[in-house]
N, C-alpha and C positions, 0 to 999 in steps of 0.2 A: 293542838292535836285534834281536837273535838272538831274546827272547822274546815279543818283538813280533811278529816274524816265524811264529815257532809258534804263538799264540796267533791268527792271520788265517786259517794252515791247520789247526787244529783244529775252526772252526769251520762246519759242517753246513748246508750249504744244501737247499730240497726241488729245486731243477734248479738244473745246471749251464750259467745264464745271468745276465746282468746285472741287477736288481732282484729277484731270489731270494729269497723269503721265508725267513727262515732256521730251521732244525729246529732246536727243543731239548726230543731225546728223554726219557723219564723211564728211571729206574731198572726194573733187571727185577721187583722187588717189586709199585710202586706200577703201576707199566707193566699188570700181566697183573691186579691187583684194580681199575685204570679201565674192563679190556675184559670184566671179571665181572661187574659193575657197571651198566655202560652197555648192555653185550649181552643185559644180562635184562631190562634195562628195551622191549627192542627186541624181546623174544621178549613180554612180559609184553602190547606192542602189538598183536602179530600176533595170536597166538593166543585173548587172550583176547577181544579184538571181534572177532574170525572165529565165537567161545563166540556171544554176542552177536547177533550174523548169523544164524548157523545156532537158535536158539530161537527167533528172531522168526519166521522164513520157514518154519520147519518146521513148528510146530504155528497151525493154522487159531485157536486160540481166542485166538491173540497177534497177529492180525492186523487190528490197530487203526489208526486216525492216527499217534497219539503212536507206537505202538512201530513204525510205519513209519519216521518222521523220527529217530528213534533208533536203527534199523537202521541206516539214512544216515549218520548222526552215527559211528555204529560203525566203519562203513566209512572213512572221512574218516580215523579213527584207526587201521586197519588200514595203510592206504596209507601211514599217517607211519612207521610201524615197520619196512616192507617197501624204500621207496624213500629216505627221507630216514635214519634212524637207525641204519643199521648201517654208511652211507658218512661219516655225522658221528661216529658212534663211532672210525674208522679216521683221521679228519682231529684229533679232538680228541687223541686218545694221542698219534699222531705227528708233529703241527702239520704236518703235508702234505695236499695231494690229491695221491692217487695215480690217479684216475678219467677223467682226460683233461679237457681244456675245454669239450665241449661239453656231459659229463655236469654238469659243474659247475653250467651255466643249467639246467639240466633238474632236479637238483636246488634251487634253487633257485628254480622253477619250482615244484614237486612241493610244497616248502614251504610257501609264500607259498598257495598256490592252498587246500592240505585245512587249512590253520590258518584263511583267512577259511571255508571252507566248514562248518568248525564252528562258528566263532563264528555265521553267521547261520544256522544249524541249531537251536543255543541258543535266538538270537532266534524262533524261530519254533516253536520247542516252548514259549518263554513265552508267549507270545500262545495257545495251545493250551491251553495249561494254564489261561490268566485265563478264557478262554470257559468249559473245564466246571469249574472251581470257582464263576466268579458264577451259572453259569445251565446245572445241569451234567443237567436232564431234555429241554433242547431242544439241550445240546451235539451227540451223536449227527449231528442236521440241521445245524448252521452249521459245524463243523470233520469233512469229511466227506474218505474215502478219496482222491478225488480234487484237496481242496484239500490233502491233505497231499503226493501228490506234486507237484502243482503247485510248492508249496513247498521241494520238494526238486530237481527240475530247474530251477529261477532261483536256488537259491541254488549249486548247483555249475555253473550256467552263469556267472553274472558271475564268480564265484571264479577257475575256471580262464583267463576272457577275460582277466580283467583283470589277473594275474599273467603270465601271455606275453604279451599284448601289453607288457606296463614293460619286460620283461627280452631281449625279441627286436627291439625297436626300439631299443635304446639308451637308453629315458628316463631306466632308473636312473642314467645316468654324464654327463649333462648338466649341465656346469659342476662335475665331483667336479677338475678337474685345480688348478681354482682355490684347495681345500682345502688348507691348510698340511701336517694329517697326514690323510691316507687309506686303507682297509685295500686295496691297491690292488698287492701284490706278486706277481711270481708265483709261482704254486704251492700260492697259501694256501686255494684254492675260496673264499675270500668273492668274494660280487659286490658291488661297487660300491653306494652309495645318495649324491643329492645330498640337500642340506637339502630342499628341496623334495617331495621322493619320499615322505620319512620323515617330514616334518610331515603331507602327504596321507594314510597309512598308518596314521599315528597317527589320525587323522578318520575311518575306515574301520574301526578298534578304536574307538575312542571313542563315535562316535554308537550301534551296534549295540547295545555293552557298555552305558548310561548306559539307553537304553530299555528292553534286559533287566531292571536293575535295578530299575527304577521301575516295572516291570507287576511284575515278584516281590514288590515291596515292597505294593502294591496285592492281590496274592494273599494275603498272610498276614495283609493286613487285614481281609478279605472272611472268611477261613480262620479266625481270632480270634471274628471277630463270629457266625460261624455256629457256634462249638463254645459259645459263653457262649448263643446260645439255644437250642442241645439240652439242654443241663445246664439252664436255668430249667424245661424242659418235660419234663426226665426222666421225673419223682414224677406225668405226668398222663397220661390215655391217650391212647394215639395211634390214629388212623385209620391204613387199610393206606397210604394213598396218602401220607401223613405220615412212616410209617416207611418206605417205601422213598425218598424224597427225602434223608433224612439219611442214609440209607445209601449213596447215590451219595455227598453232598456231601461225607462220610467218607472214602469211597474215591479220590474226586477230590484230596479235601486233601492226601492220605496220598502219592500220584504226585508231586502239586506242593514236596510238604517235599523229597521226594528229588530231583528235579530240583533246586530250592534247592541243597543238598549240593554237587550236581554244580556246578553254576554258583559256588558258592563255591569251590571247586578249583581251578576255572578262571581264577578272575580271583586266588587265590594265586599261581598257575604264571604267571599274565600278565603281570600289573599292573605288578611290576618290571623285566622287558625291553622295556614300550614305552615306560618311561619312563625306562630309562638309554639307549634309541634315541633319544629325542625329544632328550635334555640333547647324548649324543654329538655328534647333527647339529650342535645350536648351534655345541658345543663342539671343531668339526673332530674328531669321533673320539678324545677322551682313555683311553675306559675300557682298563683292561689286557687284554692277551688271555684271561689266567686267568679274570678274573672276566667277563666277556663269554660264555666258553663256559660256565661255573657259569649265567648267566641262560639261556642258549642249551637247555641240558638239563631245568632247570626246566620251560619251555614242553615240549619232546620226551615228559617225563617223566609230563607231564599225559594225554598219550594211552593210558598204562601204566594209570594210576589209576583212569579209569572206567569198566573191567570190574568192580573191585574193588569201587565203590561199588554197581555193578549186584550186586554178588553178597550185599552186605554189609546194601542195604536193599531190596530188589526178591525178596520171595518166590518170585513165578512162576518169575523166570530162576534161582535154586537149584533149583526143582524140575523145570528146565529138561533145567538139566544132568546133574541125576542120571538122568532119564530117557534124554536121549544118551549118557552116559557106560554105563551099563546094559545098551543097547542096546535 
């Protein structure tokens, strides 16, 4: 009875109230290399799509469609690093929010909102991308300055509407009380989703990602077909007007393999939290906490990445940077 006893007040709640999510802190070791870890991943957001931001906008000769919508995109991932990832870093070590309730929707607001507004930023740089690789001397005129921000204000407008409006009306927690198990405790910052929410959410990932795919997969067919007839017409001579068409369609290709890259990133970092979201709903909520926030940072961790990738296949933006960094 007596260790029973002890064993009720030993255990660590995040508030001192009834349905308390319960803390269970890590050791000081693993504790302070989660917040090395996680906090770089959160400086790796800010800083290096601010890198990003500032090449595009700075120099006049990167002031294209495509590095418009990828300035965008940039931002979207700035914003996860700045508002979402140093308050989830602080809830994952310590299985608490410490942030109050109402930062909790706001971030979860803040999430929900720059994760679609990448995803259809993606979308909308492959459609970008199919126009000047199929037909990349009249690109120029059909994907022009103004349809790329067009493209960028409807894609962070539905994004943001449509994440506060679920989370400021209630819809995410309509009919969640009926769920056996629910992540639903206080203290814990998750918000609420019913089945319903998260099957909708999934079709929101789904249709975007499935269309992405299938115009990239269309790209590197196009991208194939046009490298097997440069190579048949190597060994002959080319008119000017000949060799400059291959040299666009080159350089078009060459943007779209690395967007490729990226988009493949992405849907590594994805694919597995929409789909242990989608089985959870069914399955009232089984997954463990651990591995739930392991999918959770995956996705966070995605926003880290694609500075890297900008740096690792994108010329311009190295010599971007050396020129900022330089002064």
């Amino acid at each position: 009875m007596v260790n029973n006893f002890s064993q009720a007040e030993a255990v660590e709640l995040c508030e001192h109230v009834n349905g308390s999510c319960v803390k269970t802190p890590y050791s000081p070791g693993p504790r302070a290399i989660l917040y090395a870890f996680l906090g770089l991943g959160a400086v790796l957001a800010v800083f290096g799509n601010l890198l990003v931001i500032t090449a595009i906008l700075h120099f006049k000769q990167l002031h294209t469609p495509t590095n418009f919508l990828i300035a965008s995109l940039a931002c979207a991932d700035s914003l996860v690093g700045v508002t979402v990832m140093p308050f989830s870093t602080v809830r994952s070590v310590e299985s608490c929010w410490y942030f109050g309730e109402s930062y909790c929707k706001f971030h979860t607001c803040f999430d929900t909102s720059f994760c679609f507004a990448y995803l259809l930023h993606v979308c909308c740089i492959s459609i970008d991308r199919y126009i000047a690789v199929t037909d990349p001397l009249t690109y120029p005129t059909k994907f022009t300055v103004s349809v790329s921000g067009t493209c960028i204000v409807l894609s962070w407008f539905f994004s943001v509407t449509y994440s506060f409006s679920v989370f400021y009306t209630g819809a995410n927690e309509e009919g969640i009380e009926e769920l056996v198990v629910a992540p639903t405790c206080i203290g814990g910052g998750q918000a609420p989703l019913n089945q319903n929410r998260v099957l909708f959410c999934f079709l929101l990932f789904f249709i975007p990602t499935v269309a992405t795919v299938i115009i990239y997969g269309k790209i590197f067919l196009v991208a194939n077909h046009q490298a097997r007839k440069i190579e048949s017409t190597a060994s002959q001579a080319q008119s000017p007007s000949e060799s400059d068409e291959e040299s666009v369609a080159k350089r078009e290709r060459k943007a779209a393999e690395t967007l490729g890259i990226a988009m493949a990133a992405f849907l590594v970092s994805w694919l597995p939290y929409i789909i242990d979201a989608v089985i959870d709903a069914d399955r009232n909520f089984i997954t463990p906490p651990s591995v739930y926030e392991i999918l959770v940072w995956c996705v966070h961790y995605n926003s880290a990445m694609n500075p890297l990738i900008h740096a690792f296949f994108y010329p311009w933006f190295l010599k971007a940077i050396k020129l900022i960094v330089s002064g």
